[in-house]
C-alpha positions in Angstrom: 0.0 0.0 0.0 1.0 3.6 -0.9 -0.3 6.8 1.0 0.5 10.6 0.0 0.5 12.3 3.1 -0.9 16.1 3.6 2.0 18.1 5.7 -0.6 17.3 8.7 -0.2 13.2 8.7 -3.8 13.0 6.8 -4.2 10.3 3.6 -4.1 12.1 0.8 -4.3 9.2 -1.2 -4.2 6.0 -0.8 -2.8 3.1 -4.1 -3.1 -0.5 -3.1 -1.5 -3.3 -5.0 -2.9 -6.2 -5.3 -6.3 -5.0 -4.7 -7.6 -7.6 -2.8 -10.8 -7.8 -0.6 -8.8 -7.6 2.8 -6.7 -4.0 1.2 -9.9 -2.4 0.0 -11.4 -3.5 3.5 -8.9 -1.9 5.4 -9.1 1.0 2.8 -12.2 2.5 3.9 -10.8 3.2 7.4 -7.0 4.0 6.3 -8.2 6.8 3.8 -10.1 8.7 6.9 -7.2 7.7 9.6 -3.9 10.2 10.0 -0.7 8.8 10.5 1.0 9.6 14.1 4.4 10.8 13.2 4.3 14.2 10.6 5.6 13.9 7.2 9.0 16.1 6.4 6.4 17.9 3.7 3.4 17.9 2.1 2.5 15.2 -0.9 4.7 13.0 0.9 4.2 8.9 -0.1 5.0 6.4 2.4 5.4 2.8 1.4 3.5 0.1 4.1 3.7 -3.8 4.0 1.0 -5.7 5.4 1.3 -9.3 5.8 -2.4 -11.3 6.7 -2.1 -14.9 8.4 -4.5 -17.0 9.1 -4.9 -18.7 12.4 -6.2 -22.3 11.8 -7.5 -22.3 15.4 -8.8 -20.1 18.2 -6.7 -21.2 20.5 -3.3 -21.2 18.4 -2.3 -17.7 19.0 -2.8 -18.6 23.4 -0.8 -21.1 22.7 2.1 -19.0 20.6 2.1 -16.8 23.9 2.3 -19.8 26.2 5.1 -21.0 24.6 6.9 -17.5 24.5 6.1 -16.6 28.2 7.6 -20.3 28.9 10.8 -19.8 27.6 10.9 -16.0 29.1 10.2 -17.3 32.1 12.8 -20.2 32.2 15.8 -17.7 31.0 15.5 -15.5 34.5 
């Protein structure tokens, strides 16, 4: 996704490639949003990679923590 930036942090514009159902999706909220840190100008295009993945079960993202907070927990 590309987005020209007004001088303010506001979407400008906003180019999406691929244009798939989850980009146009997000679209609709990301054209109205402002970004927190100013541009150096106005008409300023920022470049963002977003990256979907699919969890195959409710539970596998707990258990991604679980396993994280293990091993933090065993290193002190």
């Amino acid at each position: 996704m590309l987005f020209k930036l007004d001088e303010d942090g506001s979407v400008l514009e906003m180019l999406l490639y691929p244009e798939t159902k989850l980009a146009w999706c997000a679209r609709k909220s990301l054209v109205k949003d402002h970004f927190g840190i100013l541009p150096p100008r106005s008409d300023y295009w920022v470049s963002v990679y977003m990256k979907a993945e699919v969890n195959k079960s409710p539970a596998s993202r707990f258990s991604r923590y679980l396993l994280y907070a293990t091993k933090a927990a065993s290193k002190t």
